[in-house]
C-alpha positions as CSV (number, residue, x, y, z in Angstrom):
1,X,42.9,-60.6,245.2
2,X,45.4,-62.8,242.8
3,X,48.8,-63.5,242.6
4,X,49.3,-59.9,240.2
5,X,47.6,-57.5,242.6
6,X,49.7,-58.8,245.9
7,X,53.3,-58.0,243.8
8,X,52.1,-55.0,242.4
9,X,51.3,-53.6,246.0
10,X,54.7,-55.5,247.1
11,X,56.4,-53.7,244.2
12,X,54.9,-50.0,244.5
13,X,55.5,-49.8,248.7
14,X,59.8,-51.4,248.0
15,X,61.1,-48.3,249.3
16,X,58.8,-47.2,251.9
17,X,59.1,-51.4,253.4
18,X,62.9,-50.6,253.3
19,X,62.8,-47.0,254.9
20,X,60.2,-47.9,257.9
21,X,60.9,-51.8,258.5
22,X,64.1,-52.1,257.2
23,X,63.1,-54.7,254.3
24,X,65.9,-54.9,251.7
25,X,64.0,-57.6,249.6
26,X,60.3,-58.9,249.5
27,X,58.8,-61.8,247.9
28,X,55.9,-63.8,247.5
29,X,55.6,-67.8,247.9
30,X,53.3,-70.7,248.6
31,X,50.0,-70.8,247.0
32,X,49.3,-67.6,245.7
33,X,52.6,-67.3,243.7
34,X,51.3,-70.9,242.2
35,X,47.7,-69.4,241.7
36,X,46.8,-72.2,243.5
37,X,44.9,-70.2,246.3
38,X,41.3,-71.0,247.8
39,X,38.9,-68.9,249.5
40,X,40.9,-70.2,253.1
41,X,44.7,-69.2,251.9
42,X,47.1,-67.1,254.0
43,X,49.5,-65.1,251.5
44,X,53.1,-66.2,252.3
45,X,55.7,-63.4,252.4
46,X,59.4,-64.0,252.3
47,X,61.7,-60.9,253.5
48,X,65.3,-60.2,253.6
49,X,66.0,-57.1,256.7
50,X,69.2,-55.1,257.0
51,X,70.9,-55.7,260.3
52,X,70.7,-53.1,261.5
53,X,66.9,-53.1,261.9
54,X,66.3,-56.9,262.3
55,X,63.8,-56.9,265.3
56,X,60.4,-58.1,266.1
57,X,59.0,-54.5,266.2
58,X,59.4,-54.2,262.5
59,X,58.3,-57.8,261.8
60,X,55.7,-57.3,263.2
61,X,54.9,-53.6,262.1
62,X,55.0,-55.0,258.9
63,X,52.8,-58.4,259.2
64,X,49.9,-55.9,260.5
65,X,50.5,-54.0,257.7
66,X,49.9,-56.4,255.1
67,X,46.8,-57.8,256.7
68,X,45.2,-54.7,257.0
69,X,46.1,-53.8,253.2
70,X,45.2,-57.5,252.6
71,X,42.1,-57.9,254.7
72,X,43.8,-61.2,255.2
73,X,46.5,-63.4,257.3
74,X,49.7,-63.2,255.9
75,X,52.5,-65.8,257.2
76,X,55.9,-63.9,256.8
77,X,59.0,-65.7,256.4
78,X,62.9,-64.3,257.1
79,X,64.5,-65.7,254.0
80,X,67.7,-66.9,256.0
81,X,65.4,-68.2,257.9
82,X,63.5,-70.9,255.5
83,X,64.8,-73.8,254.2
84,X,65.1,-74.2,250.4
């Protein structure tokens, strides 16, 4: 898995992350989006949710749902939430 295949899957599932969890944006950070993973790296995952359904349910939906598509932990970041 590389930095490509982990936007394309981000890119191709937009809309269904925004109609079940409530994800207005999704992006990638840390080392894959430097390509400067190894065999250990997590993927890091920044989201932006609407409001309206901002909850742990969905966070947490969605973490599980990238480490099964992943086969791989996945650290996921609330963009208001991280520091520039």
């Amino acid at each position: 898995m590389n930095k490509n295949d982990i936007l394309s899957y981000l890119k191709e599932n937009k809309a269904d992350f925004y109609n079940q969890y409530g994800i207005r944006r999704v992006g990638l950070f840390g080392s894959f989006s430097r390509k400067e993973q190894t065999a250990e790296s997590d993927i890091d995952i920044a989201i932006e949710m609407i409001a309206e359904r901002k909850n742990l349910h969905n966070f947490l939906a969605f973490k599980r749902r990238l480490e099964q598509e992943f086969n791989c932990n996945v650290d996921v970041g609330i963009e208001s939430s991280l520091d520039a």
